[in-house]
C-alpha positions in Angstrom: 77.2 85.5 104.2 77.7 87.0 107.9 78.0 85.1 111.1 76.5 87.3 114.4 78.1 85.5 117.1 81.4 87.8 117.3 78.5 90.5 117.9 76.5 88.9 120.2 78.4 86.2 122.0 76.8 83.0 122.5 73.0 83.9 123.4 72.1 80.0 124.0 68.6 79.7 123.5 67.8 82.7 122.7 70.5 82.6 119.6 68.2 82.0 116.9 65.6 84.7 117.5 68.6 87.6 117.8 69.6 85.5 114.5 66.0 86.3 112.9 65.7 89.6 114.5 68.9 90.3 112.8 68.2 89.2 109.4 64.7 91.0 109.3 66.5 94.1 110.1 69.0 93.0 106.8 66.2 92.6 104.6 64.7 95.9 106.1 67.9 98.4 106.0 69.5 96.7 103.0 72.4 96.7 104.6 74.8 93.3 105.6 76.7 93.4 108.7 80.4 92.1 108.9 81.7 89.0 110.3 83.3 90.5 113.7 87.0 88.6 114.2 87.5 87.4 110.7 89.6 89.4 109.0 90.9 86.6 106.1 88.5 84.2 104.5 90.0 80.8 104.1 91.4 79.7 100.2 89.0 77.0 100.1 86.1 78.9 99.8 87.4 80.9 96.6 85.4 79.8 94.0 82.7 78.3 95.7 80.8 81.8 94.9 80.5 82.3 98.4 80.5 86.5 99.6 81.6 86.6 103.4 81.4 90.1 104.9 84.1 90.8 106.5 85.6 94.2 107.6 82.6 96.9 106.6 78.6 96.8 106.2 77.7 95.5 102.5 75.1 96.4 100.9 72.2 93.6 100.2 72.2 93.3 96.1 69.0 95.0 94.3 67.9 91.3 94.2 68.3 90.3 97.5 65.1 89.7 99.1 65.6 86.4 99.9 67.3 85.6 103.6 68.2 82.0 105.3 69.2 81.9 109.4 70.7 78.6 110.3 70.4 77.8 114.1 72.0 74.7 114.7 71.5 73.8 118.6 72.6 70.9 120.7 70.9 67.7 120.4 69.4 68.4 117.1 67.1 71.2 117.7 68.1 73.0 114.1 66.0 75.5 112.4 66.2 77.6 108.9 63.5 80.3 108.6 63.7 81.4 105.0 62.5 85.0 105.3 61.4 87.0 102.6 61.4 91.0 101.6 58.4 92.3 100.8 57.3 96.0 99.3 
């Protein structure tokens, strides 16, 4: 899991398509960005099996082909693309 806004500050409207933008370029390069600003994860996620980059790149698993954006707006406008690797 990786969070974009540290990158990118807070893009408004145009949030969620530098989000999808960003995760086709995950699924693409293999590669994970880090969280920028979050250098401890807090305890209560620790056995929750959650993986928060934080610090360096990661590399997407073998498996990983499989990527959700969550764009949670104002007012209700939320949206989760589920986008997928293909070869």
């Amino acid at each position: 899991m990786t969070a974009l806004k540290g990158h990118l500050g807070h893009l408004q409207g145009a949030a969620g398509g530098a989000e999808a933008v960003a995760a086709v370029l995950t699924l693409r390069h293999g590669i994970v960005p880090p969280t920028v600003g979050c250098a401890r994860v807090d305890d209560d996620t620790e056995g929750l099996g959650v993986d928060v980059v934080t610090g360096a790149p990661l590399e997407l698993p073998a498996g990983g082909d499989l990527i959700l954006s969550n764009s949670f707006g104002s007012g209700g406008h939320n949206a989760v693309p589920a986008l997928r690797r293909t070869t």
